[in-house]
C-alpha positions as CSV (number, residue, x, y, z in Angstrom):
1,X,-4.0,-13.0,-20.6
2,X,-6.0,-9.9,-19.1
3,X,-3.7,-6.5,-19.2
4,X,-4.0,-4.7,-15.9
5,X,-3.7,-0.9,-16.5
6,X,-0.5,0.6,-14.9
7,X,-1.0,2.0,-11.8
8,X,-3.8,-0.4,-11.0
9,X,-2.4,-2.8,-8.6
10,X,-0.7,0.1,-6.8
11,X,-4.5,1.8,-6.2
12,X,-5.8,-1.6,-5.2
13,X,-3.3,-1.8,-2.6
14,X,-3.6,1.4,-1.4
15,X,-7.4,0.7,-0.7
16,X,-6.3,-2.9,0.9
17,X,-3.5,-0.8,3.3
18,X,-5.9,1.8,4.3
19,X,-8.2,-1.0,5.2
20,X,-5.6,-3.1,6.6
21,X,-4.7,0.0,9.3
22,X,-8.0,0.7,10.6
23,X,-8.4,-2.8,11.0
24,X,-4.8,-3.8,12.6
25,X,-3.6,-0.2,14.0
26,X,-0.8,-2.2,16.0
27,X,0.5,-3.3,12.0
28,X,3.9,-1.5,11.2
29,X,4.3,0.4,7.9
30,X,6.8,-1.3,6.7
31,X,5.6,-4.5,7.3
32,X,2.2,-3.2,5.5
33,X,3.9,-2.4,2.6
34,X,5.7,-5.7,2.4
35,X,2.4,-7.4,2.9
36,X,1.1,-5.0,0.2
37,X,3.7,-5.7,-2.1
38,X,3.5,-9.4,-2.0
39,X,-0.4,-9.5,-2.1
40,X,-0.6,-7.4,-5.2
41,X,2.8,-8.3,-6.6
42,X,4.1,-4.8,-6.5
43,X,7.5,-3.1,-8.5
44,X,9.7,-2.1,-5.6
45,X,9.2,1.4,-7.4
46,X,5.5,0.8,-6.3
47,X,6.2,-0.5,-3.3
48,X,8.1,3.1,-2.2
49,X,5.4,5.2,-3.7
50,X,3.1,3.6,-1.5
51,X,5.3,3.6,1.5
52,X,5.5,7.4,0.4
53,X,2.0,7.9,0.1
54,X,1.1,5.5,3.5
55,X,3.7,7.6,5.1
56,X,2.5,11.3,4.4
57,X,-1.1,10.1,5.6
58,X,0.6,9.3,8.7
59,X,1.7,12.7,9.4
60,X,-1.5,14.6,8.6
61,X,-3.2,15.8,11.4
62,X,-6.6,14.2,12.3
């Protein structure tokens, strides 16, 4: 059994989100983090934070 650090399948689907957005703009957030969640088996505690952190990239200005 390999031990995944916490936190580390919440980074890894950060990195796969940020992809995933350049690469499918017309993809809505939510359905990015359900696609997140289920591709790296996220808590639904992770699964807010990133919706959270996916979110307040949103709003920044470019």
């Amino acid at each position: 059994m390999t031990v995944v650090p916490e936190g580390s399948a919440l980074k890894k689907a950060l990195c796969w989100a940020s992809e995933a957005r350049r690469d499918h703009p017309g993809m809505g957030l939510l359905a990015l983090v359900d696609e997140a969640g289920m591709r790296f088996n996220l808590s639904p505690n992770e699964s807010d934070a990133l919706l959270r952190t996916l979110s307040t990239e949103e709003k920044k200005p470019t």
